[in-house]
C-alpha positions, 0 to 999 in steps of 0.5 A: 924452679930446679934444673937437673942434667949432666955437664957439658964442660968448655974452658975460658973465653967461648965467644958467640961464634965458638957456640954458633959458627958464624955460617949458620947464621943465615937462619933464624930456625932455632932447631937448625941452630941447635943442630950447629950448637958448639960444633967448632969445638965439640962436635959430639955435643948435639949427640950428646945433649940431652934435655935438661942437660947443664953446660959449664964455662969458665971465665967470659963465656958469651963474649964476641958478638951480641948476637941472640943466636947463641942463646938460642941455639943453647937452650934450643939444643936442650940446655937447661942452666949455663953456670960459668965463673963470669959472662959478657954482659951482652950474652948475659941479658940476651940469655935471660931475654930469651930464658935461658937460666944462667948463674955465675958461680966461680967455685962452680965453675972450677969444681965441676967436671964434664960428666958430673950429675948436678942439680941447681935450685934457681930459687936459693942459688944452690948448685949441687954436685951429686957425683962428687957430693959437693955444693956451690953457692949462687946468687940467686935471681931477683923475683923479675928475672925468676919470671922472665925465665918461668915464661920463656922469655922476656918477650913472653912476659911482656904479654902476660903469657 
């Protein structure tokens, strides 16, 4: 499994309700989610997101709520990775419960810049830097998790889909 796309780049501390403001939580459409993703900080980022696109972060990203929503309404707004130095172990599981690869990476994390061409490989954990030439090293995921996210879900893969 590979992902591929260009950065979107936040600091530390981006809690649930920095990625979907709490206003917008009265829907459970997940494109509505995703038309709201990040607005309070970057209201530009649902104009330029595209499919496949990466997003980075710094140290506990996720943390707040433990609401899914924000998951959603990332991987929804066509994020295909989220790599920060560290997570909130509740955005953490909800991510992958709804399969949206996240890899913690703290060189990663420091290295990359808004705008840069990355391209990770779930399998060995490689993420590459093609504008600066640079590669950083994640801990892969365990075969299990490499499944949930393959299948869209820890839903999905419950049902054998």
């Amino acid at each position: 499994m590979k992902a591929q796309g260009t950065v979107h780049k936040y600091g530390n501390n981006i809690d649930t309700d920095v990625i979907i403001p709490a206003r917008y939580l009265n829907t459970a459409n997940h494109k509505e989610l995703a038309a709201h993703c990040m607005e309070d900080i970057d209201k530009e980022f649902v104009n330029k997101v595209k499919a496949g696109d990466i997003m980075v972060g710094g140290a506990n990203f996720g943390c707040g709520s433990s609401r899914e929503h924000a998951p959603i309404a990332i991987k929804e707004s066509g994020i295909s990775c989220v790599i920060a130095k560290t997570f909130a172990r509740i955005f953490y599981r909800n991510a992958i419960n709804i399969g949206l690869p996240i890899l913690e990476c703290p060189d990663a994390s420091e290295g990359i810049e808004a705008g840069d061409e990355v391209v990770i490989d779930f399998d060995s954990g490689v993420i590459e830097n093609k504008t600066k030439g640079e590669s950083y090293k994640a801990q892969p995921f365990p075969e299990f998790i490499k499944e949930i996210i393959r299948k869209g879900g820890l839903l999905n893969s419950l049902k054998g889909e």
